[in-house]
C-alpha positions as CSV (number, residue, x, y, z in Angstrom):
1,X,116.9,194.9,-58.2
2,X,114.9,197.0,-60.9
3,X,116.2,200.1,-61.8
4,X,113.9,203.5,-61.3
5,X,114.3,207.2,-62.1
6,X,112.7,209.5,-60.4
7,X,112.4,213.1,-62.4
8,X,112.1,215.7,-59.6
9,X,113.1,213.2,-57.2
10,X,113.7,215.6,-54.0
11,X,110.4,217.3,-54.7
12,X,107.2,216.6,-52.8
13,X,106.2,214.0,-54.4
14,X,109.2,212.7,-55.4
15,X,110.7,212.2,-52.3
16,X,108.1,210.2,-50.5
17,X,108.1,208.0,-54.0
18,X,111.5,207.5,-53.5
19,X,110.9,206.3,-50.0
20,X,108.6,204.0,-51.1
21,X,110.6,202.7,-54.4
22,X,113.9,201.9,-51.7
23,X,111.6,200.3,-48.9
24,X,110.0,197.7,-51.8
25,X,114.0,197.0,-52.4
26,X,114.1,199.0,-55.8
27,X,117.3,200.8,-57.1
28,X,116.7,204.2,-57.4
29,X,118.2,207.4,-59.3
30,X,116.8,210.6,-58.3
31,X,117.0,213.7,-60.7
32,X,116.8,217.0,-59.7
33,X,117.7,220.5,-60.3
34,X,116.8,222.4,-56.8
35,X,114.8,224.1,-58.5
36,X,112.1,224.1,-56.0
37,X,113.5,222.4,-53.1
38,X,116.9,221.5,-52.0
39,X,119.3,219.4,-51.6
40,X,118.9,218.1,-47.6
41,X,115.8,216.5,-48.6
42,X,118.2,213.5,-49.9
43,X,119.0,213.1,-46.1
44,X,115.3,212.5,-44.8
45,X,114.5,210.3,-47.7
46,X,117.7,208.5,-46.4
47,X,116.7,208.4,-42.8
48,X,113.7,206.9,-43.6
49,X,114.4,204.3,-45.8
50,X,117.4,203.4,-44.4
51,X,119.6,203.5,-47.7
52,X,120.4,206.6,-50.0
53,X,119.5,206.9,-53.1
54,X,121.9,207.7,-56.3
55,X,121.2,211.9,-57.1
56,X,122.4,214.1,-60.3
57,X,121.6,217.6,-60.3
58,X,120.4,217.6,-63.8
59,X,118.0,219.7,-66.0
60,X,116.0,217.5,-67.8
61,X,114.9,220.0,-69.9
62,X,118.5,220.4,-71.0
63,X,118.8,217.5,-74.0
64,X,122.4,217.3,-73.8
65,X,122.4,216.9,-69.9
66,X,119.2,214.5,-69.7
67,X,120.7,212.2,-72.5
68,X,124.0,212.3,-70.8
69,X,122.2,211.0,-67.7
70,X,120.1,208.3,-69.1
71,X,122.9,207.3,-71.3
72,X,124.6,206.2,-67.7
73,X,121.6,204.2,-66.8
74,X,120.4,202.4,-69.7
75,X,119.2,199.5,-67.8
76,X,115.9,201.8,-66.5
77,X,113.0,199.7,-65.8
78,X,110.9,202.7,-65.2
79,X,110.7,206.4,-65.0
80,X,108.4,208.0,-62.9
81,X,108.4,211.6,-63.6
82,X,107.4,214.0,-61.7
83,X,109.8,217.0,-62.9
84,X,107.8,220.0,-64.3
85,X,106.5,223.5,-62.4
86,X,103.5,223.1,-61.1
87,X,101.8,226.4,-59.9
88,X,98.6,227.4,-61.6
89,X,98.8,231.2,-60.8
90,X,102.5,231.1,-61.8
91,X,101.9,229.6,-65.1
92,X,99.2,232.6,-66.0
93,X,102.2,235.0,-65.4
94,X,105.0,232.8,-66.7
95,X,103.1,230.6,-69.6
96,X,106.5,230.6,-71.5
97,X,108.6,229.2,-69.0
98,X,106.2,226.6,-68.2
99,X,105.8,225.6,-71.6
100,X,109.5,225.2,-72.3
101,X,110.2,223.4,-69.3
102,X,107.2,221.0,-68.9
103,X,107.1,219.8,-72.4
104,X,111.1,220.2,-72.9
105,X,111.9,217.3,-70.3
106,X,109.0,215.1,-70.9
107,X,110.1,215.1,-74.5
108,X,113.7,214.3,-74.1
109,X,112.7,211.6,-71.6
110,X,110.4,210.2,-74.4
111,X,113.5,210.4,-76.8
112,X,115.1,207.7,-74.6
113,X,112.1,205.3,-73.8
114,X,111.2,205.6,-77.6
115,X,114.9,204.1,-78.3
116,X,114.3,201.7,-75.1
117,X,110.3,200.8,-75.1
118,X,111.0,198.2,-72.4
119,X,111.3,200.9,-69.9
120,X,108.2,201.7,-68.2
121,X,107.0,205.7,-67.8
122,X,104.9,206.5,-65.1
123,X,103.3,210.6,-65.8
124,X,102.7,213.0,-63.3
125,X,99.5,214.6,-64.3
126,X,96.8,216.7,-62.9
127,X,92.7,217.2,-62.4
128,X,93.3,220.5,-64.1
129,X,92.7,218.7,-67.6
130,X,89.2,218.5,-66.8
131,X,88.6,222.0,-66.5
132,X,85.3,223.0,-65.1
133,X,84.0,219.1,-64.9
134,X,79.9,218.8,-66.3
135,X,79.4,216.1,-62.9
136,X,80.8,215.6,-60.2
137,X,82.5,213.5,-59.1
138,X,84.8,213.3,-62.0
139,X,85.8,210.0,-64.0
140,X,88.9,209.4,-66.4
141,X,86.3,209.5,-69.3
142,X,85.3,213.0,-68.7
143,X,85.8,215.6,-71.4
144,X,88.9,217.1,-71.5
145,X,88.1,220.9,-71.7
146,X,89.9,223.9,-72.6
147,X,92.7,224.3,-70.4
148,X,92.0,227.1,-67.2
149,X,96.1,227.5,-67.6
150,X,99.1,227.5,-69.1
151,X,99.9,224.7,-66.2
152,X,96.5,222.7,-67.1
153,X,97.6,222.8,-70.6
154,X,100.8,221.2,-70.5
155,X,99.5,218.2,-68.6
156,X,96.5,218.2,-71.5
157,X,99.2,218.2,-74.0
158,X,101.7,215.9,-72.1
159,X,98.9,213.1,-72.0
160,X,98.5,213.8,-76.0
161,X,102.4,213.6,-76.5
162,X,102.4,210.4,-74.7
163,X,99.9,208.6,-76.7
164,X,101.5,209.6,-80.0
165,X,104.8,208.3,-78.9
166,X,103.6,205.2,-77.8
167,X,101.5,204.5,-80.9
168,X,104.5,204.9,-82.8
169,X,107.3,203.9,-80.9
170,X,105.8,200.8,-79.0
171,X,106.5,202.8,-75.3
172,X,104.1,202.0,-72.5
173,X,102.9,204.2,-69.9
174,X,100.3,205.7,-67.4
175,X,99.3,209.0,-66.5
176,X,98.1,210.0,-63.1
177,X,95.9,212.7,-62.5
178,X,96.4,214.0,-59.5
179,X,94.1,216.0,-57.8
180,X,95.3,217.8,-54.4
181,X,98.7,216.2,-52.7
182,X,99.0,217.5,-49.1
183,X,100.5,216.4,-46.0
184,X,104.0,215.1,-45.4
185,X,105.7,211.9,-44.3
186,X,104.4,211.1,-40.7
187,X,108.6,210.6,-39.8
188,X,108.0,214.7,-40.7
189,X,111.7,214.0,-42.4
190,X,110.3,214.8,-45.4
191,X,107.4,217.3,-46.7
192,X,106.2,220.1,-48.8
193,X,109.2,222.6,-49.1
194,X,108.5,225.4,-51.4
195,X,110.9,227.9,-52.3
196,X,109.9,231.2,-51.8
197,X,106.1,232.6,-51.4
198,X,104.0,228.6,-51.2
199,X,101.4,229.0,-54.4
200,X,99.4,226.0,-53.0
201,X,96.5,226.3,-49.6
202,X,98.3,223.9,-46.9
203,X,102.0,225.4,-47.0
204,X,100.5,228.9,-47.1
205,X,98.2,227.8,-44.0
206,X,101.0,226.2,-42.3
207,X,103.7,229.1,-42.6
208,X,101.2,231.6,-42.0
209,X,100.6,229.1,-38.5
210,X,104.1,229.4,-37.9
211,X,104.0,233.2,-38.2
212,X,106.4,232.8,-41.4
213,X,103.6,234.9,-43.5
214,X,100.7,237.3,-42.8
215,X,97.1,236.0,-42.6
216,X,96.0,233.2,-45.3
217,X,93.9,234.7,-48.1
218,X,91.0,232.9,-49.3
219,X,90.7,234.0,-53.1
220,X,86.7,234.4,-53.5
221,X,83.7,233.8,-51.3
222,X,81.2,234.6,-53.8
223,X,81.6,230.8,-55.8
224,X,78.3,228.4,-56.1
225,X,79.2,226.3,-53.5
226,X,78.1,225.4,-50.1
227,X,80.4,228.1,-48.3
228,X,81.1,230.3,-51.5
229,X,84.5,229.3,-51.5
230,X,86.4,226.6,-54.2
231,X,86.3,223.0,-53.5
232,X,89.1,220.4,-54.2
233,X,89.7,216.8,-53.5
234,X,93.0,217.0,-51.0
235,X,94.9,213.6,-50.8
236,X,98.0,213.0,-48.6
237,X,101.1,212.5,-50.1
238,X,102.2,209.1,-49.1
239,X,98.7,207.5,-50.7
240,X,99.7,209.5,-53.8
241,X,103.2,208.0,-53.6
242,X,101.6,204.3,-52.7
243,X,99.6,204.7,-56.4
244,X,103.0,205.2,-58.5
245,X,104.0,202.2,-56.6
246,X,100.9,200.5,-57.3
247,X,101.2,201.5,-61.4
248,X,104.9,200.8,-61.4
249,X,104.2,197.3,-60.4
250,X,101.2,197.0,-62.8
251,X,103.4,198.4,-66.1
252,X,106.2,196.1,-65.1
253,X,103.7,193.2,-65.0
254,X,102.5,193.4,-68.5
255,X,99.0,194.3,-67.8
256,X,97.2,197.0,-68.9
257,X,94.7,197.7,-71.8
258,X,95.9,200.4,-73.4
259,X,99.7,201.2,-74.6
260,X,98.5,204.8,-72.3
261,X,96.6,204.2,-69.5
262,X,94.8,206.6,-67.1
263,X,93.7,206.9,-63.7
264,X,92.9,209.3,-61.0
265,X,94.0,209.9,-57.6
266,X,92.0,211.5,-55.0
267,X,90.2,210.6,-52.4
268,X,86.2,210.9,-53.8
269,X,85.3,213.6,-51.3
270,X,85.3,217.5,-52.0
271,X,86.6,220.0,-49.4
272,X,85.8,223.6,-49.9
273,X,88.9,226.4,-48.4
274,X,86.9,226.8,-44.9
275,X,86.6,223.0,-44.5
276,X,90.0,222.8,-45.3
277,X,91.4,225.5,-42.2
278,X,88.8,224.1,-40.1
279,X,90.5,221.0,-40.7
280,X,93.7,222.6,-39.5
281,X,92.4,223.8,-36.7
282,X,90.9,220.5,-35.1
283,X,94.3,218.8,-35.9
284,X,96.2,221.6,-34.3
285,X,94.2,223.0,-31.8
286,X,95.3,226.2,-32.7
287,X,93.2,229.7,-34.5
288,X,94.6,230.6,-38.2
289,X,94.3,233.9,-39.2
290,X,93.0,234.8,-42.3
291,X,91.0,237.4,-44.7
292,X,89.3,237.5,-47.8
293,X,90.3,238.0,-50.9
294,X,89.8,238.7,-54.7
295,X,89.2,235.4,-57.1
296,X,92.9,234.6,-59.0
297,X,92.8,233.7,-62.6
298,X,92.4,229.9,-63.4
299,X,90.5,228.7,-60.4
300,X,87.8,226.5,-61.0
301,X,84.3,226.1,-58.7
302,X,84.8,222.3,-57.6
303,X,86.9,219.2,-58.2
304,X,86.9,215.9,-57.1
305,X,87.5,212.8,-58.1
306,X,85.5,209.6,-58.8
307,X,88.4,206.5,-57.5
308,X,87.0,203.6,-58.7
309,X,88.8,203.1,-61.9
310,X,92.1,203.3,-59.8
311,X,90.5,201.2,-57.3
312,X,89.5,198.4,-59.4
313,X,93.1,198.7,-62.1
314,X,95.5,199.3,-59.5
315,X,94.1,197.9,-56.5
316,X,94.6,201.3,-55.1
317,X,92.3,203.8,-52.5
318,X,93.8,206.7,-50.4
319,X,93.5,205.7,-46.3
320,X,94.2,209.1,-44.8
321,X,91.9,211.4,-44.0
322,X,91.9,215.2,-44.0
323,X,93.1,215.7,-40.2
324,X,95.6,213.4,-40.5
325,X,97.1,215.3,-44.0
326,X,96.9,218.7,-41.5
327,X,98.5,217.0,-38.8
328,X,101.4,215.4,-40.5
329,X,101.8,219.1,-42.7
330,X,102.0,221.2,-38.9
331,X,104.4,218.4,-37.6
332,X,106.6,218.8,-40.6
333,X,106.3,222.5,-40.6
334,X,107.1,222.5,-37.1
335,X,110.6,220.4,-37.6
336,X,112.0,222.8,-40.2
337,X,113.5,225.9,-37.9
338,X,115.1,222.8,-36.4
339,X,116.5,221.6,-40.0
C-alpha cells in the first residue's frame, strides 16, 4: 500500500479525501490540529471506510513538530495538503495570522519533499487567485491578478513557492483551484463543521435552518449580475475529494507536463446567493429566513470555472448537482444535535 498524508485531514475536505484514499486501499496519515474542527470526525471517516486511519495532532506550521512527524513516515508517496485557514473575511481582519500559518506549513512540508522529491504534493488552492476574472468562464491560463485578500494571496504565493521549489529541488506537484466546496458525505457521517460563527454561505444557511443563528445575510444586492447578488461556482465535496484522487494517481504515474501542474475544480456553471437558497429550499422543502446586507471587503462579482483542462488531464468532471450538495448539507446538519 502507498503511503498518504493528509494536512488538515479531519477538515472538510480532508476528511472525505481520506475516505476516498482508504476505500482505493491506500495507507493513510491524517494531520491535524483541531483547529477548525474536532476530533470525532476521525470516527465518521472510520465508519465509512470501514478502517481508521493513523492521526497526530500536529501544527504543521510548527517546524520542529512537522519534521518530527514526517521524520516517522519517510516512506510518503504523497502529500495532499489541505492544512491552511481559509476564510476570506477573516484573513482581511487577521492578514498576519494567515500569512504565518499558510505559508509556514506549506514551507516546512516543502523542506521535506525537497530532501525526498519522489514524494508526490498535491496543493489545495483556490479561484481567489484569479481575482476579478476578464471572461468568464475562467481557464487555468487566466491572469493571475492582484490578490482581493490576505487569503487569495497566500494561495497566489503558495503556487509561486511551489514552482521555485520544484525547479530547484526536482519535487513534483499540482495545485487545485478550487472554487466552492459544499455539501457533505451522503452517509452524513461526515460534513462541513466549522467552529464558531460559519464564514462560508451553505453552513451559515444550514444553521440558520436549524435555528442555530438568526436570519442569513446576503452581503450586497446592488452587484452587475442577474439578481444583484455574487455568483460562485459551488461543487460538492465528494467530486472535489474524487479530483485529488484523480491527481494523486496521475503524479504517481509519471505523467504530467510540467514539474507544477494546474487545474481547476468546479463544476462550469455560476450560481448567484438567491439561486443558491432557492436551491435550499427545493431540496428541503422548507422557507429560510434571511435579510440584506452591506457588501464585505474582498468579494468579487462572479466566478466560475471553465473544467475542461481537468476534464481532459485527469479524466475528472463533478456529477452532483446543486440540490443534491443542499440536500446532503441539511441531512448532515440535521445528524449533528444527535452527534
Amino acid at each position: 500500500m502507498k503511503k498518504v498524508l493528509v494536512t488538515g485531514g479531519l477538515g472538510f475536505i480532508g476528511s472525505h479525501t481520506a475516505v476516498e484514499l482508504l476505500s482505493r486501499g491506500y495507507e493513510v496519515v491524517l494531520a491535524d490540529n483541531l483547529a477548525n474542527t474536532n476530533a470525532a470526525v476521525l470516527d465518521g471517516i472510520a465508519a465509512i471506510a470501514g478502517k481508521r486511519p493513523t492521526w497526530a495532532n500536529v501544527d504543521l506550521a510548527d517546524q520542529v513538530a512537522c519534521r518530527a512527524l514526517l521524520e516517522g513516515h519517510s516512506d510518503l508517496a504523497g502529500i495532499i495538503h489541505f492544512a491552511a485557514y481559509k476564510a476570506v473575511g477573516e484573513s482581511v481582519q487577521k492578514p498576519l495570522a494567515y500569512y504565518r500559518n499558510n505559508f509556514g506549513s506549506l514551507l516546512n512540508l516543502l523542506d521535506f519533499t525537497a530532501a525526498h522529491p519522489a514524494c508526490r504534493l498535491i496543493f489545495s488552492s483556490s479561484c481567489t487567485v484569479y481575482g476579478q476574472a476578464d471572461t468568464l468562464p475562467i481557464r487555468e491560463d487566466a491572469p493571475v491578478k492582484p490578490a482581493e485578500s490576505p487569503y487569495g494571496n497566500t494561495k497566489q504565493v503558495g503556487e509561486e513557492i511551489l514552482r521555485d521549489g520544484a525547479r530547484a529541488h526536482g519535487f513534483r506537484a499540482i495545485a487545485l483551484r478550487y472554487f466552492n466546496p459544499i455539501g457533505a458525505h451522503p452517509s452524513a457521517r461526515i460534513g462541513e463543521l466549522p467552529l464558531g460563527v460559519p464564514q462560508n454561505l451553505v453552513p451559515f444557511i444550514t444553521q440558520s435552518a436549524a435555528g442555530l443563528r438568526g436570519p442569513l445575510k446576503v452581503f450586497g444586492n446592488d452587484y452587475p449580475t442577474r439578481d444583484g447578488t455574487c455568483i460562485r461556482d459551488y461543487i460538492h465535496v465528494v467530486d472535489v475529494a474524487l479530483a485529488h484522487i484523480y491527481a494523486l494517481e496521475r503524479l504517481l504515474s509519471g505523467k504530467g507536463s510540467d514539474p507544477v501542474e494546474v487545474f481547476n475544480l468546479g463544476t462550469g456553471t455560476g450560481s448567484t446567493v438567491l439561486e443558491v437558497i432557492a436551491a435550499f429550499e427545493r431540496a428541503t422543502g422548507g422557507k429560510l429566513q434571511w435579510e440584506w446586507a452591506p457588501r464585505r471587503p474582498g468579494d468579487v462579482v462572479a466566478a466560475y470555472a471553465n473544467t475542461e483542462k481537468a476534464a481532459a488531464g485527469l479524466g475528472w468532471r463533478a456529477e452532483r448537482t446543486l440540490d443534491q450538495c443542499m440536500a446532503d448539507a441539511w441531512r448532515w446538519q440535521r445528524t449533528l444535535p444527535a452527534k
